[in-house]
N, C-alpha and C positions, 0 to 999 in steps of 0.2 A: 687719592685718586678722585676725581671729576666723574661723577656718576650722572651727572646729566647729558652725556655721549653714552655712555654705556646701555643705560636703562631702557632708553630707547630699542637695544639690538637685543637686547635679552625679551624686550614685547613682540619685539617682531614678527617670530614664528607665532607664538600664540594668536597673533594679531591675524594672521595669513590665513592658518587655520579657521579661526572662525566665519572672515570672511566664505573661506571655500564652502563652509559646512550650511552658512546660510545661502547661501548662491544655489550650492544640492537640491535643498530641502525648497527652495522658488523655484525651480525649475522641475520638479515632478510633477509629475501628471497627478490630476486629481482621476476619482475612480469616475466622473462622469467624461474625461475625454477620453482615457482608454475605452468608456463603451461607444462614446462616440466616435472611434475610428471602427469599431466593429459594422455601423450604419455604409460603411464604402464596400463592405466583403462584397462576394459577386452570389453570395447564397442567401436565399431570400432568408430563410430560415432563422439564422443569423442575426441577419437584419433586425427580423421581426422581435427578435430575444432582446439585442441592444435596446429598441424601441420602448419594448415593451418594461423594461430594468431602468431606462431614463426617463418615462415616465412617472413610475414607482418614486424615481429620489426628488422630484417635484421641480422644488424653488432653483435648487444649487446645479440643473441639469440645461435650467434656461437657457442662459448667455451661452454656453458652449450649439447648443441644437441651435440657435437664433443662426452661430457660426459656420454653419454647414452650406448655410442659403446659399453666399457668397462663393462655395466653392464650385460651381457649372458642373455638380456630379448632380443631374433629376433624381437618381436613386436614392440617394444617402438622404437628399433634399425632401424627395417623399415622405419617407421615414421620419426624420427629422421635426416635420410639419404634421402626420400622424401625432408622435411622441409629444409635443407642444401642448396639440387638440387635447390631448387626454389632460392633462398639467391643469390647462385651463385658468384661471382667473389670474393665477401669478404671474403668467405667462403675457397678459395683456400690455402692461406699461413697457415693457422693454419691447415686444414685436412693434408697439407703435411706435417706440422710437429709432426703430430699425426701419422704418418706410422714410428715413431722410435719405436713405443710400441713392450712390449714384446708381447703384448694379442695379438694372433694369430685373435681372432674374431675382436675386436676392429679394427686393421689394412685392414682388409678385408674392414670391412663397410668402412674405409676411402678410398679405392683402388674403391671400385660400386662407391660410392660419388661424386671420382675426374672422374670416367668415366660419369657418369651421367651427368656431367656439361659440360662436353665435351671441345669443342677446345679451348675455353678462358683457360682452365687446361693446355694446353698445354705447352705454355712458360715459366710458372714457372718447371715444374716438371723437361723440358728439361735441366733448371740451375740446375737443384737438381742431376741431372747425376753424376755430379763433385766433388758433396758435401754426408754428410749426413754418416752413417751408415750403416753397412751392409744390415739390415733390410731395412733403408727407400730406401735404393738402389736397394734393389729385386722390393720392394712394386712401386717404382716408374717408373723402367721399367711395371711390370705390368699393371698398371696405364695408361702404354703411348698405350700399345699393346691393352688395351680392346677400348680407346676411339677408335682407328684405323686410318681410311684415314687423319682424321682431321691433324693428329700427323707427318704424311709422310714427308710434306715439310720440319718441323724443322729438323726431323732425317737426311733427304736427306744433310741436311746440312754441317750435323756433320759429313759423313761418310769422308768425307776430310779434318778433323780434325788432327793437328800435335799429338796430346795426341791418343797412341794408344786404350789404353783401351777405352776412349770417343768413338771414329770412332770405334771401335768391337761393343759397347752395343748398337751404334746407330743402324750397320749394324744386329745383333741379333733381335732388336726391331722391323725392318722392315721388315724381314724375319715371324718374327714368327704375325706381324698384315696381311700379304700377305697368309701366312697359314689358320688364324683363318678365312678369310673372302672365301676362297677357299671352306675350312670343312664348313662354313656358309650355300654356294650355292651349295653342293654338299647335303648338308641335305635337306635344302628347296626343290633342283631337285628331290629326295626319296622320300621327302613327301609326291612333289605334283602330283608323277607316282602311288604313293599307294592311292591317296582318289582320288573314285571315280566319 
């Protein structure tokens, strides 16, 4: 008998089978996207639990909360950029290179994000000056001007930079975080002339 037809049909189920079982085991959910479906509940409560438990698992809670931006829910979105802030440092190399998106909203929450984390944000974005795409290059200046003062030194650096456009976007950056903090104290002074 010719076992080289044979052999073949007798692997076969075995063959299927494992297929199937590793297909299963790729396609479950890991325990950071079941909490990140909890971020869309309509109870804040909830929310705050999911947040607060995908912060706790750190690195591996990233990439999934980065995924939330992109879905047009502001709430889950909220959370999600809460959840990040707290994570902090790990958190920075992938939101910045989540400001190459087209999604106008997605990009944003990454831009509140990197500001929320504040100065630790700072030295990477400063490299990203150099690099990156149109977008993540608006998004990153932005980025540099909301955290503000934190950001001054690196920029300060830059503005004597041989690379001119570097030394312009530093010298723009600086300008425009000396502005926002100006219109900051000139609101507050309005404010605190109108309550009583």
């Amino acid at each position: 008998m010719d076992m080289t037809c044979t052999l073949p049909l007798r692997v076969l189920p075995a063959a299927l089978l494992l297929v199937a079982a590793c297909l299963s085991g790729c396609m479950q959910e890991s325990p950071a996207d079941m909490l990140v479906a909890d971020l869309y509940a309509d109870t804040p409560s909830v929310q705050h639990d999911a947040a607060q438990h995908l912060a706790e698992m750190g690195e591996p809670a990233v990439s999934p909360l980065i995924g939330v931006f992109s879905s047009g829910d502001p709430s889950a979105s909220q959370w999600a950029a809460a959840a990040l802030c707290q994570i902090g440092e790990p958190a920075i190399d992938p939101l910045i290179r989540s400001l190459s998106t087209e999604d106008n909203a997605a990009r944003e929450w990454g831009i509140l994000t990197l500001a929320c984390i504040g100065a630790p944000a700072v030295d990477p974005l400063v490299a990203q000056l150099k690099t990156g795409n149109e977008l993540r290059h608006a998004a990153v200046k932005t980025a540099l001007i909301r955290i503000g003062e934190p950001a001054l030194p690196a920029l300060a650096a830059l503005r004597g930079s041989a690379d001119a456009q570097l030394a312009g976007d530093a010298g723009e950056i600086i300008q425009s975080i000396y502005l926002t903090a100006q219109f900051k104290a000139e609101r507050a002074n309005a404010t605190a002339e109108s309550d009583p």
